[in-house]
BARO-125829 format. One record per residue (C-alpha): y, z, x. Coordinates in steps of 0.2 Angstrom, whole numbers, plus 2048, in hexadecimal, padded with zeros to 3 digits. Example, Ala and Ser with C-alpha at 12.3 -4.5 7.8 and 13.67 -1.06 7.14 Angstrom:
BEGIN
7EA82783E/7FB824844/
***
This chain:
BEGIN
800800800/80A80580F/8087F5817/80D7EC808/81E7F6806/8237F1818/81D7DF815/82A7DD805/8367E7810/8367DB81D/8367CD812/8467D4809/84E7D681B/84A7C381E/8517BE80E/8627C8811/8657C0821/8627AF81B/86D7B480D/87B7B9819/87B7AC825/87C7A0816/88B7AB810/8927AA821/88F79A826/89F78E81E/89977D813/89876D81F/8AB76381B/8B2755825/8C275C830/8CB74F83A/8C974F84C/8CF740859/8C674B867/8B474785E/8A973B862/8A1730854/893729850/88C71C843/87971B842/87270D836/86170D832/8596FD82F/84E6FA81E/850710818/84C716806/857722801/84872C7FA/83D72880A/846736811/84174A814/85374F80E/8517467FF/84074A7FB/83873C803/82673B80B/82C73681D/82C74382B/84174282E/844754836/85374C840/85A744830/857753826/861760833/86F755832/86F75981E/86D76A821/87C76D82A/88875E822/889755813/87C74A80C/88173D7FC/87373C7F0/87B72C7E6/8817217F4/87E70E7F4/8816FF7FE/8896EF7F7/87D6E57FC/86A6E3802/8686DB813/86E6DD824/87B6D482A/8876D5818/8846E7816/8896ED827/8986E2825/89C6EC818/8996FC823/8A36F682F/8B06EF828/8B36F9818/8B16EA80C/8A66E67FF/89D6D2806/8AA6C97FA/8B76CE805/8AF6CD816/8A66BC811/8976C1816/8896BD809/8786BA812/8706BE822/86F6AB826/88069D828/88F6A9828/89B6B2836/8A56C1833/8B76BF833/8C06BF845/8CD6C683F/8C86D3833/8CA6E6839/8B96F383C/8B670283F/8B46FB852/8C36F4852/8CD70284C/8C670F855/8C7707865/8DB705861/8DB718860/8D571A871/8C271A86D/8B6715879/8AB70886F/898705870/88A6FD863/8776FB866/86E6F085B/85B6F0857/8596DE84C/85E6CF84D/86B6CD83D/8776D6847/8766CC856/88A6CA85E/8886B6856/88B6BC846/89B6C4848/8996D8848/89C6DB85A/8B06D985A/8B86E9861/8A96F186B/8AA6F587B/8986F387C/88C6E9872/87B6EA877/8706DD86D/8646DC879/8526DB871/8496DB87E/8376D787F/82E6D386E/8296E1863/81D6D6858/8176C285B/8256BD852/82E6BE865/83E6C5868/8476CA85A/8456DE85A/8476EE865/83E6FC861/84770C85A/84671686D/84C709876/85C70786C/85E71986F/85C71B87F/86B70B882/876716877/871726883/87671D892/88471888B/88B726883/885731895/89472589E/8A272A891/8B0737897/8BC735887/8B7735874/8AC72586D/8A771D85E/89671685F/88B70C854/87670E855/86C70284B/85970584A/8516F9840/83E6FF842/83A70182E/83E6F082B/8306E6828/8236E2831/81D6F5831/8156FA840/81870B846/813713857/801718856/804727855/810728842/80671883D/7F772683D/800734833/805727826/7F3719825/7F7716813/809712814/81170B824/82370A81E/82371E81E/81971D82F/82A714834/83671D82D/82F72B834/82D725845/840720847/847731841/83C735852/84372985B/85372E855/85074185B/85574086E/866738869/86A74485D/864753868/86E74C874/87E74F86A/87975E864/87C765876/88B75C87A/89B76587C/8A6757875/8A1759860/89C74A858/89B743846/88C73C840/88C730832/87972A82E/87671C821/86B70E81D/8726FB81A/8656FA80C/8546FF804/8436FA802/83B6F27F3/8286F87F6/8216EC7EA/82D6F77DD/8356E97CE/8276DD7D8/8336DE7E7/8296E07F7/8366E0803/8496DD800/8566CF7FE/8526C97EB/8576D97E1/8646E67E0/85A6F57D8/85A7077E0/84B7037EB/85A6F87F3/8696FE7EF/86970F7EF/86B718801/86A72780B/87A72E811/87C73E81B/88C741826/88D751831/896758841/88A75D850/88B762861/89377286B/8A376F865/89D76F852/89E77D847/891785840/88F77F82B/88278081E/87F76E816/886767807/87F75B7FA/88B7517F2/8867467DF/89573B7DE/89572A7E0/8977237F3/8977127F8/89670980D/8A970580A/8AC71980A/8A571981B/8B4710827/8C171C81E/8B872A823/8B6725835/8C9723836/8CC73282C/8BF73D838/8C8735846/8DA737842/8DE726841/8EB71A835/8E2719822/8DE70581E/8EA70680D/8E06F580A/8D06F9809/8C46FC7FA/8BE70C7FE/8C471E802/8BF72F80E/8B073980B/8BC747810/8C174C7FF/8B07497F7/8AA754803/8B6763804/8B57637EE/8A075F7ED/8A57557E0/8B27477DC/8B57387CE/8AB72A7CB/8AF71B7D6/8A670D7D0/89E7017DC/89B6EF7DF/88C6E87E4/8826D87E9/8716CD7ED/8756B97F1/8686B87FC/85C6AD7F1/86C6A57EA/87369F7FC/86169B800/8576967F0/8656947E2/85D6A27D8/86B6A87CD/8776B27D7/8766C87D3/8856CD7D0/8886E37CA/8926F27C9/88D7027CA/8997107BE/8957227BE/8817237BB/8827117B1/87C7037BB/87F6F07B6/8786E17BD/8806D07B9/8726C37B6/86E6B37AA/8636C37A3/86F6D27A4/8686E37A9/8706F47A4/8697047AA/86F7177AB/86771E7BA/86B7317B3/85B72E7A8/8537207B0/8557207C3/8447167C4/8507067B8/8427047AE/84970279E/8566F479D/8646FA790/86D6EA790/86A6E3780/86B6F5776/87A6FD780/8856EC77D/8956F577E/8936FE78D/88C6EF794/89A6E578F/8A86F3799/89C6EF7A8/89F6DF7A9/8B06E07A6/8B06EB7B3/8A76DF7C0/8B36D17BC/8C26DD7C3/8BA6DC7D5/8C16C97D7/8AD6C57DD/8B06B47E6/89F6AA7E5/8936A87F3/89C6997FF/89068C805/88A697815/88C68C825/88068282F/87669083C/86C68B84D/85868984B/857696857/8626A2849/85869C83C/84769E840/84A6AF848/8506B7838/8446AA82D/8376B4839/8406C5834/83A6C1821/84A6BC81C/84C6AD80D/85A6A6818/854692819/86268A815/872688806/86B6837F7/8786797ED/8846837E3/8846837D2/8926897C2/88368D7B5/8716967B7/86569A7AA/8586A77A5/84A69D7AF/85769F7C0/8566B07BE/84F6B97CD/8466C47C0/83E6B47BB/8386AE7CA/8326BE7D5/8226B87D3/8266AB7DE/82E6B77ED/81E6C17E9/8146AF7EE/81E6AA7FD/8196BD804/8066B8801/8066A8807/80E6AF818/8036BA819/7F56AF817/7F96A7825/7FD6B1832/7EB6B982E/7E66A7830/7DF6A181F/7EC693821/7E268B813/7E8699805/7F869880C/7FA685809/7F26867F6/8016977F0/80D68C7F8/80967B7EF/8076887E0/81968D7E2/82067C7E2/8176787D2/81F6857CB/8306847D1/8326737DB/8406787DF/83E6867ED/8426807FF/83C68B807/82868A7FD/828678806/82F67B817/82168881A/81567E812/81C67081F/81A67982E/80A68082A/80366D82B/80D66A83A/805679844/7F5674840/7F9663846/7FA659836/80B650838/80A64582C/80765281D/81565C824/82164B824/819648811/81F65A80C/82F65A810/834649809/82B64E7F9/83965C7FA/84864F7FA/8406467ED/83D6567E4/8526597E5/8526657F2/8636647FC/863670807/86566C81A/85966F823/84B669819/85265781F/85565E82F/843664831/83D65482B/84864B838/842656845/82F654840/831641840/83A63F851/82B64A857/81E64184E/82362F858/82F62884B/84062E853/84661D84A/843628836/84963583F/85A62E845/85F626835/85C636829/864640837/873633837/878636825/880646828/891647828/89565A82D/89466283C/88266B83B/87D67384A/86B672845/86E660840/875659851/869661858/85C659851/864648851/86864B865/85364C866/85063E85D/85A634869/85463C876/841638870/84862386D/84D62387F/860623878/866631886/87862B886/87762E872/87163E873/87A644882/88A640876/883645866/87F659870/892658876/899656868/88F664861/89A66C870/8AB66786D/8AA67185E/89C680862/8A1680878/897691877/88768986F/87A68D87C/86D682872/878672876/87A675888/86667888A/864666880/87165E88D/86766789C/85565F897/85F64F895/86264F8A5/8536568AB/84A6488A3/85263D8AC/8506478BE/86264A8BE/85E65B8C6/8706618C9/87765C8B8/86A6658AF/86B6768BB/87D6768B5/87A6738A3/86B67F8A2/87568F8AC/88168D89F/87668D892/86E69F899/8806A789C/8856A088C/8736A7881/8676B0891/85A6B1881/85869C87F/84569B886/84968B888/855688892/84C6978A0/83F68B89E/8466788A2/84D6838AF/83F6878B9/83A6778BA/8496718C3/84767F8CD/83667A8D2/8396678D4/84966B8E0/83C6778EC/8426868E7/83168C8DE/8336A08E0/84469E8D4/83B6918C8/82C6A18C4/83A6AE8C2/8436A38B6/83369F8AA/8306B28AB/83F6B38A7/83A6A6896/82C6B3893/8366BE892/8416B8885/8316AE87C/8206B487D/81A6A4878/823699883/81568E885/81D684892/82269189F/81369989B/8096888A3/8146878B0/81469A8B5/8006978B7/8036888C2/80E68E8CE/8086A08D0/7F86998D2/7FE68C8DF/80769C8E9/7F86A58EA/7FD6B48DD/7EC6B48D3/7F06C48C9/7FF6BD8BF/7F86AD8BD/7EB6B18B6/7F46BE8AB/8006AD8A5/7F26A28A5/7E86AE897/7F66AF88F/7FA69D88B/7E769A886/7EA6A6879/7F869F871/7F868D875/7F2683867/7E2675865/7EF667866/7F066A87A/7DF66887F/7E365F88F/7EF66E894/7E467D88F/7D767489C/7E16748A8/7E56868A6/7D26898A4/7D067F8B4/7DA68A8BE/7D669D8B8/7C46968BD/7CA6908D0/7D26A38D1/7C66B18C9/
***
């Protein structure tokens, strides 16, 4: 009994303390500070309810301290759901109809326009960003007032190639980087792990077997931990803002990944902002239910920092919101044009008011989120009024439509095409679309693209073909359903179906691009550069991707002078375009004009030291001018940036061979006989050949 008495005694004790240090310890609010260090994390691909803090299933201890001692938003969104347009957003404080940024694919954020970067770096902050995926690669736009922007991806992360950096290598470029600082800094970390593909570290993939995405989440909040412990013991404080650009549909509303919808899965994001380090006080966390949107986030950086308020901008400080633990309703804008940039689905238009969530559709949707957070139960046709002060509402954001998105590089295109993006091109704008353009109506379709891909990449290329002819049955009118189906036949070495499909989407009406492009392309490679040339000639614009393909043509005709003026003119107006300058290099080098193409292909690599290519073509004027030692180190170098660079592979075999270095040939030599294909019999016995002579 006696043991029992001291037991509860000592468990009232415990609750006592707890009871006054919570007493004690002031609520988490936002002071300003222009002495404090900030710092923006961005995490890739995050579910608002993935996380520990929000009573997700992810293990996110680092995540979920930060909540404990600052302020976490339970009902914070972005405006729109991919990459590139929703850290515009975050950077620049605007919603994508301002910022023009409507896709991941064919647009560049404004020169001109002021970020968080920008404006911080005029206040005397050191600037720094360290990016994780591709969609923020400096091409696009985002890297404009940062000291440092470090988009280097590094080696491949999946056999897609190089378009990824795991979570822990970002973090450890930001720790380097903020370990050289002496003043305050604004930096920017950007882990883009739980996007898909899901493939955690062994070790989370093991905790989590049924359900890689929380194996991912969970694996970055890890990853995060050294950078956040770091702060934690800096004397300098520092603010932490954590967000995500976007959600994760999970197969929720038949959304497997994201792009095509805009419901919570998506839309809705984790928001936590606290102050850490030695220089921090000591506060007890606070959780805030009123509305917060990105376009909050700029004005609170310059409101934590001290600096000038943007009177133009959409959105307003957290500080407020945060001192009061409450505020009024700021309705929100929000966005998905992906499948209308890329597919001409109808474009999704909403707003968000209080709990009450409208999405503008050829099949409107109404949903309160108080009684429905799931949005299983559209109210559109039975809450008319409301619905009609919604889209009143809507109208009084001035939303421009989607621009025709500009012509991209095939190098841009197939990265983020690799990336799972719908990105393939500009469909053809249109004033009127109908219930059957609804994206409602024609997820199945999205649903099939994701099976088909998959099919192949598990090689059942066959099932791949029959869902992809099965999509353009049903909608004849879905690019990107023939392009796959295309390339298929071309890898497997049927040309002439792959020619066949892609004229049967012209005839079908198609108009984007790049399916004439790829046609082009396809021709000129299959022996008839003559087809390939006078579809390429019709084009009257200035398409990177088109000249390109136009130069090769010529290049396959034996028209050099042609294509040699076709790739400059690509220069006179892109001089930065790495692409063109590799193309003017294997001009020359075709032609043995060795010094020509050196020059052309070094300022391809100082201009884009990723182009494979160009490292390539490089080596082997290297090798044919005697200097053999530089030509390996340059088609490393192609490795490097492409695993599958089948041509430096070969060569790396031959000449490490030839100079007596067995070991790496033979680890190079392995290598291309796993991933070169049937086609190049005669090269795979060569390579055969040779690993023989040296085992």
């Amino acid at each position: 009994m006696k043991r029992l008495v001291v037991a509860g005694v000592v468990v009232l004790a415990l609750v006592a303390a707890g009871l006054w240090f919570w007493l004690r310890t002031p609520s988490f609010t936002l002071r300003t500070d222009a002495n404090r260090n900030l710092l923006l994390v961005t995490i890739d691909t995050l579910r608002a309810d993935a996380v520990g803090a929000y009573g997700g299933r992810a293990l996110t201890p680092h995540l979920d301290r930060l909540a404990a001692r600052g302020a976490r938003f339970t009902f914070a969104h972005a405006h729109t759901v991919v990459t590139l347009p929703s850290h515009a957003s975050i950077l620049a404080g605007r919603y994508p109809y301002e910022h023009g940024i409507r896709d991941n694919t064919g647009y560049r954020f404004p020169a001109a326009m002021p970020t968080a970067a920008t404006l911080l770096k005029a206040q005397g902050f050191a600037t720094g960003a360290f990016i994780g995926g591709f969609p923020l690669d400096r091409r696009f736009g985002l890297d404009a007032g940062f000291d440092t922007y470090d988009d280097r991806l590094g080696a491949a992360t999946s056999d897609d190639g190089e378009r990824e950096r795991r979570a822990d290598a970002v973090v450890a470029s930001a720790l380097e980087w903020i370990g050289r600082q002496t003043g305050p800094w604004f930096a920017w970390v950007h882990v883009y792990d739980p996007h898909v593909t899901y493939a955690a570290p062994a070790e989370w993939a093991s905790r989590f077997p049924a359900d890689p995405y929380l194996a991912e989440v969970s694996w970055t909040d890890a990853a995060l931990g050294p950078l956040l412990d770091r702060l934690a013991a800096q004397p300098r404080a520092t603010l932490v803002v954590a967000t995500s650009d976007h959600g994760e549909g999970l197969g929720d509303h038949g959304e497997l990944t994201h792009s095509v919808f805009a419901y919570e899965t998506t839309l809705h994001v984790p928001l936590i902002v606290a102050e850490t380090g030695a220089g921090a006080s000591d506060t007890r966390g606070v959780t805030i239910d009123a509305p917060t949107r990105h376009v909050d986030l700029l004005p609170t950086l310059l409101d934590a920092a001290g600096a000038p308020a943007v009177a133009t901008l959409p959105g307003a400080s957290l500080s407020g919101l945060i001192a009061r633990g409450s505020g009024d309703d700021r309705p929100s804008y929000f966005e998905a044009m992906s499948a209308t940039v890329g597919r001409g689905w109808a474009p999704l238009r909403g707003v968000l008011a209080a709990r009450d969530k409208y999405i503008d559709l050829p099949i409107p949707e109404l949903y309160d989120l108080a009684a429905d957070p799931a949005e299983l139960r559209n109210e559109a046709a039975t809450r008319t009024d409301r619905a009609r002060v919604l889209q009143n509402l809507l109208k009084t954001f001035n939303v421009a439509p989607p621009g025709r998105p500009g012509a991209e590089t095939p190098e841009t295109r197939e990265r983020l095409r690799s990336l799972g993006y719908i990105s393939g091109g500009s469909a053809a704008a249109r004033d009127v679309y109908t219930e059957a353009d609804d994206p409602k109506r024609l997820i199945e379709l999205e649903q099939t693209l994701h099976r088909a891909l998959a099919a192949y990449q598990q090689g059942r290329a066959d099932e791949a073909v029959a869902l992809l002819r099965g999509i353009i049955t049903k909608r004849p009118d879905t690019e990107d359903a023939y392009r796959r189906l295309a390339l298929i036949y071309w890898r497997s070495g049927n040309a002439g179906a792959a020619i066949a499909t892609l004229e049967a989407a012209l005839r079908a009406g198609i108009t984007q691009s790049e399916v004439k492009i790829k046609l082009g392309q396809y021709l000129a490679e299959a022996g008839q550069p003559g087809r390939a040339i006078a579809l390429l000639e019709t084009f009257t614009e200035v398409d990177p991707d088109a000249l390109i393909a136009l130069g090769n043509a010529y290049v396959a005709a034996g028209r050099r002078a042609d294509a040699l003026k076709t790739f400059r003119r690509l220069l006179d107006v892109d001089p930065k375009n790495g692409l063109a300058h590799e193309n003017i290099g294997v001009v020359h080098l075709q032609a043995r004009e060795y010094g020509p193409a050196e020059i052309s292909l070094r300022r391809a690599i100082d201009l884009d030291p990723r182009l494979a290519g160009a490292h390539t073509a490089l080596g082997v004027v290297l090798a044919s001018t005697g200097r053999r030692d530089e030509a390996i180190e340059a088609w490393k170098r192609a490795v490097d940036s492409d695993p599958s660079e089948l041509h430096a592979l070969f060569n790396l075999t031959l000449n490490l061979a030839g100079a007596g270095r067995a070991a790496e040939a033979r680890s190079y030599g392995e290598r291309f006989l796993s991933l070169a294909p049937p086609g190049l019999a005669a090269d795979r016995a060569q390579i055969r050949k040779i690993l023989d002579a040296i085992r």
